[in-house]
C-alpha positions in Angstrom: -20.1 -17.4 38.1 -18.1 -20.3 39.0 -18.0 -19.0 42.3 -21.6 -19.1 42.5 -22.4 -22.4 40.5 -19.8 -24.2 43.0 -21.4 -22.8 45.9 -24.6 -25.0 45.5 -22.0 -28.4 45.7 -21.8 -28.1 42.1 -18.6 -30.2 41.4 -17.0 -29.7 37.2 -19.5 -26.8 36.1 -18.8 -26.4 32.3 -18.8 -23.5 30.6 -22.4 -23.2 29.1 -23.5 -23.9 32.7 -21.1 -20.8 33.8 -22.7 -18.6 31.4 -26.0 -19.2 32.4 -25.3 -18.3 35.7 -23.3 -14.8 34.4 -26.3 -14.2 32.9 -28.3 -14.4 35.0 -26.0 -12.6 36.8 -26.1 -9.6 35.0 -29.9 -9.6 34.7 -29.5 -9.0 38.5 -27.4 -5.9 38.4 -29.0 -4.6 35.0 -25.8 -5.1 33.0 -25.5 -6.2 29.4 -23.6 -9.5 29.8 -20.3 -10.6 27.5 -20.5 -13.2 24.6 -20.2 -16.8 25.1 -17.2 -16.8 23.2 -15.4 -13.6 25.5 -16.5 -15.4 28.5 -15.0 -18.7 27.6 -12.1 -16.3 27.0 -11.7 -15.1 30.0 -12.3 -18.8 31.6 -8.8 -19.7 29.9 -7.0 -16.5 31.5 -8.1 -17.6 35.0 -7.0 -20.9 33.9 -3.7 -19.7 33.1 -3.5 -17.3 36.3 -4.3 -20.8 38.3 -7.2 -19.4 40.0 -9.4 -21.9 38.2 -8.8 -25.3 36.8 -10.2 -25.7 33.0 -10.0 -29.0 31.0 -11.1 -28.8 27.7 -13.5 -32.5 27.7 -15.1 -34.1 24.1 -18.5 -34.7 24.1 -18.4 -36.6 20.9 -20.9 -35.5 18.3 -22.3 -33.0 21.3 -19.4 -30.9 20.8 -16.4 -29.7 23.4 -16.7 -28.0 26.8 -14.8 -27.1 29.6 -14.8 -28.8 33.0 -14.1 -25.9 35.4 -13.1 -26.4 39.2 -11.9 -23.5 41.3 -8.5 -23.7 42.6 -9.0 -21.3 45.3 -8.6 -22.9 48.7 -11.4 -24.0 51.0 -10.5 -21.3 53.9 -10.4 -18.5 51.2 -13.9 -16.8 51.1 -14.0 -15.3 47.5 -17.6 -14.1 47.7 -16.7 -12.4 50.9 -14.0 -10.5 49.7 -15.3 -9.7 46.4 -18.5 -8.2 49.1 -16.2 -6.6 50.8 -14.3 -4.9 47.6 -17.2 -3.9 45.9 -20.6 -3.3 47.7 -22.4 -3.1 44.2 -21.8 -6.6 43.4 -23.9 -7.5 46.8 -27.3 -8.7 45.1 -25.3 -10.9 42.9 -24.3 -13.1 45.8 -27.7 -12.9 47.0 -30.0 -13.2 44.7 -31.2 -17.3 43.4 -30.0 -18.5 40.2 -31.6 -21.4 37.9 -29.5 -23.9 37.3 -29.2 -26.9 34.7 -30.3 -30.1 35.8 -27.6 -32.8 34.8 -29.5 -35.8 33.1 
């Protein structure tokens, strides 16, 4: 999902925004998708295995997110290879998500 959010120029998703997008995601391929909370879970274990940046940021009385950036280089084609691994996964990368407009 971050893959995909970051692909439309998306710069610091946060994690309600990356959710969406797995969600949506998993419409696609007719999966029943995680929780919020095991997907934010699994946000932190990218963040630990650096493949992913993810600052927890205070919104005040709005609550607490995460600011997510990948940490994969520019020349490294993750949505390829992840193609390439798994054929199944192929009308996640193609299919158009809806995404939150950022007042």
């Amino acid at each position: 999902a971050v893959l995909l959010t970051e692909r439309t120029g998306a710069r610091g998703v946060q994690t309600g925004e990356v959710y969406d997008v797995y969600d949506q995601a998993c419409h696609h391929v007719g999966k029943a998708p995680l929780t919020a909370r095991r997907v934010s879970m699994l946000i932190s274990n990218l963040d630990m295995l650096g493949l992913i940046t993810a600052r927890t940021v205070s919104r005040g009385r709005y609550g607490r997110t995460k600011e997510i950036h990948s940490s994969l280089p520019p020349n490294v084609d993750a949505a390829a290879i992840i193609q390439d691994s798994e054929p199944d996964l192929e009308p996640i990368f193609s299919s158009k998500y809806r995404h939150q407009s950022r007042l």
